[in-house]
Residue, then its C-alpha position, 0 to 999 in steps of 0.5 A: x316737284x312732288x311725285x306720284x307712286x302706286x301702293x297695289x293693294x290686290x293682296x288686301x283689298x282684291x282677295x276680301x273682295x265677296x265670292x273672290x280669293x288667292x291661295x298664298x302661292x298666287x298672292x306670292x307670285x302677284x306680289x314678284x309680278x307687282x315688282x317686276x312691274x315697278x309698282x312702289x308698295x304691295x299692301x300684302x297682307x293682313x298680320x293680323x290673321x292667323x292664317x297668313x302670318x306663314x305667307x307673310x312670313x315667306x314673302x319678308x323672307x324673299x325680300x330678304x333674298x332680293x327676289x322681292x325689292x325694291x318693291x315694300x310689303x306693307x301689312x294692313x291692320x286696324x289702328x288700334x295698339x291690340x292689333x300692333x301687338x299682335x302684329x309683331x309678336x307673329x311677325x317682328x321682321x315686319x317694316x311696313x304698316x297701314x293703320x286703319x281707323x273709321x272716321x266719318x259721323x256714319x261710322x263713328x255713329x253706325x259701327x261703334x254705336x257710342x262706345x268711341x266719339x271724335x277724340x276716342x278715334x284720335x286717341x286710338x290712331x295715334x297710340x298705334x302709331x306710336x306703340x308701331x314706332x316702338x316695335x321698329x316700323x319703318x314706314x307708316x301710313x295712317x287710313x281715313x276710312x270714309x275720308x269722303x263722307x268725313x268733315x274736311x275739318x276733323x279729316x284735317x285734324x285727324x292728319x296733324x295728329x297722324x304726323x306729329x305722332x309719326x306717321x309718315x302717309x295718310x291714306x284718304x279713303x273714298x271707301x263708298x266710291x262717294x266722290x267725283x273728281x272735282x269734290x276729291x282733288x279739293x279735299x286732297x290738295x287741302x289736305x296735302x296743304x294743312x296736313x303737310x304729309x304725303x297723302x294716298x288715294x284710294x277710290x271704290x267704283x261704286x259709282x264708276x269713278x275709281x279711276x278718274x278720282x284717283x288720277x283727280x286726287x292724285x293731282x290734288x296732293x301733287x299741286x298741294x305740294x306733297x308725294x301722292x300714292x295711288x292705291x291700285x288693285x289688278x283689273x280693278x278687283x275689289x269690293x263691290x264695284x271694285x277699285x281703281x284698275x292699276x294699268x289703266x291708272x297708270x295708262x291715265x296719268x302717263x297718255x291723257x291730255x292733261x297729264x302726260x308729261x306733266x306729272x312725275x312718277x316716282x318709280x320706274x314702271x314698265x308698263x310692258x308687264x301689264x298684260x302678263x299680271x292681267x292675264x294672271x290676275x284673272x286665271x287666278x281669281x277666275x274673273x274674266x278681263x272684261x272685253x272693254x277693259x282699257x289696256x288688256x281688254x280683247x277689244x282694246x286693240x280690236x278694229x272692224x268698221x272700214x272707217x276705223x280699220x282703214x285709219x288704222x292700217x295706214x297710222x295706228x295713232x289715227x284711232x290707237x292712243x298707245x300701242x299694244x306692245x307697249x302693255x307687252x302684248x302682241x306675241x302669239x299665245x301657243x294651245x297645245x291641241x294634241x297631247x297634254x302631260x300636266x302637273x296636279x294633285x295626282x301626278x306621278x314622277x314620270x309624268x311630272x319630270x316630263x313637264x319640268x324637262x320640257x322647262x329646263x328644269x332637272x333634279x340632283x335626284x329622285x327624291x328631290x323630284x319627289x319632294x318638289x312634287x309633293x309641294x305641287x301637289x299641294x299647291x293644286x290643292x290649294x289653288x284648285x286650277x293647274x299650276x302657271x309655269x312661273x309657280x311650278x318654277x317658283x316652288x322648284x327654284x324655292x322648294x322650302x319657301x313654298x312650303x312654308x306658303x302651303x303650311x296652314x295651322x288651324x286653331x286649336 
């Protein structure tokens, strides 16, 4: 049976999100905390952009180390040969690649205003794929931007083309969050059947339905006979209205009754890893977790009518569909009230010495500890909020990878 995989693309499509950002430290430690979850792809990044070919550069480093595997890192550019070669001339260790391309009368009228017609949008997809091919990609996936206001016709030739030019996915774009469940599942299972490639999911919230028409269209390409792939984004961040939520997707496909059980996931999630990458997701994003939000909301476990609290005292199952240590919550979160020492942009050695002691972390020398203090400084700058413990371990444990994630060269 075909199987279900998630592609989170938090580090592409969460950090373009209007009024909302990561520095790379934070989109670093996202992507450590999206393995340690078993999600299948990080979309990372886009190589494209000046400004994270040394991010980009960094993470293919520590997938080299294994300190990022088995998770993929996927770069996200246009479908258009320009943006291939640029691509792997900045970064030709590149293995993982998401071609994007416009394909619905709206786009193609409305953005291009007659410069590319059907056939043009073809053309420039498959040249891409082929020339992404050529440069040694190991896997990739073709995009159907507004999948949902495109003709299932042209969706189904755009597919083929995609195939026989080598791609390995293609990704069905609901990207006004037009479709509901019923319309997606048909479109895909078509598609799954015509196309005969393995097709993604990926679902905006513009009407409030991300992730019920990414469980809906994942099944459409499982029951077409092909592997589907959820795009996913941490506590649903995302443009707009935001994109489908990574756990409660999975909390959907793996509890509801329809699906549970009855539908494969094709990697090892551990879901008690939810509610540490939601707790950070939200710190580093400045975004609150909203109190109703399925898993990781402060309401989600929370019981106060007598009818509800009762029922629940005696069996947690009469009104808790799963429980809340299965998302990895339940222990007791420590605020210090009295003295603080922190670590910052204008931290001295003692102090900061302090801190790492008070983690097990020495250092050979001062200057050692000097020069770690220097990369957290910077990274404070960067991230303007005080380091997580996981970040200053990580600049400590690699010291010359986090300064690479901290260098930034304008344009000249």
């Amino acid at each position: 049976m075909p199987k279900i995989h998630f592609i989170d693309v938090t580090n592409r499509d969460g950090v373009q999100t209007a009024k909302l950002g990561l520095s790379k430290l934070e989109k670093t430690l996202l992507n450590m905390y999206l393995n340690e979850l078993g999600v299948f792809q990080s979309e990372f990044g886009f190589p494209t952009t000046k400004h994270e070919t040394n991010y980009i550069s960094a993470n293919l480093e520590l997938a080299r180390l294994g300190v990022l595997a088995p998770i993929r890192l996927e770069g996200w550019i246009r479908a258009i040969v320009a943006d291939v070669e640029t691509a792997f001339k900045r970064l030709p260790d590149l293995k993982h690649l998401n071609l994007s391309i416009s394909t619905s009368d709206q786009m193609i009228n409305g953005k291009f205003e007659g410069r590319k017609d059907h056939f043009d949008i073809v053309s420039d997809m498959t040249a891409a794929v082929e020339a992404a091919r050529q440069h040694g990609a190991e896997s990739i996936g073709v995009n159907a931007e507004d999948a949902s206001r495109t003709k299932l016709e042209y969706l189904i030739e755009f597919g083929r083309a995609a195939r026989e030019a080598g791609a390995d996915r293609l990704r069905y774009c609901d990207t006004l969050g037009y479709d509901d469940p019923f319309t997606i599942y048909d479109a895909i299972k078509a598609l799954a059947q015509k196309v005969e490639l393995p097709i993604e999911v990926h679902c905006h919230g513009d009407l409030g339905m991300a992730v019920a028409n990414s469980v809906a269209g994942a099944k459409g390409a499982v029951d077409g006979g092909q592997d589907a792939y959820i795009n996913t984004t941490v506590n649903g961040i995302g443009e707009r209205a935001g994109n489908a939520d990574l756990v409660a997707t999975i909390l959907a496909l793996t509890k509801s009754k329809g699906l549970a059980g009855k539908y494969e996931l094709g990697d090892n999630i551990d879901l008690s890893r939810a509610w540490k990458i939601a707790k950070f997701a939200s710190y580093a994003f400045d975004v609150p977790i909203p109190i109703n939000q399925p898993g990781v909301g402060d309401n989600a476990f929370a019981h106060e009518s007598g009818i509800h609290a009762d029922g629940v005292l005696k069996d947690p199952q009469n009104y808790e569909l799963y429980g809340f240590r299965e998302l990895g919550r339940g222990v007791p979160e420590i605020v210090e009230t009295g003295r603080e020492i922190g670590a910052g942009e204008y931290s001295g050695i003692s102090g900061f010495s302090h801190v790492m002691g008070k983690m097990a972390v020495s250092f050979a020398s001062k200057q050692e500890a000097n020069e770690i203090l220097e990369l957290v400084r910077y990274a404070t700058v960067e991230s303007h909020k005080p380091l997580i413990e996981d970040q200053l371990l990580f600049i400590a444990k690699y010291p010359k990878i986090a300064k690479k994630l901290l260098t930034l060269t304008p344009l000249e």
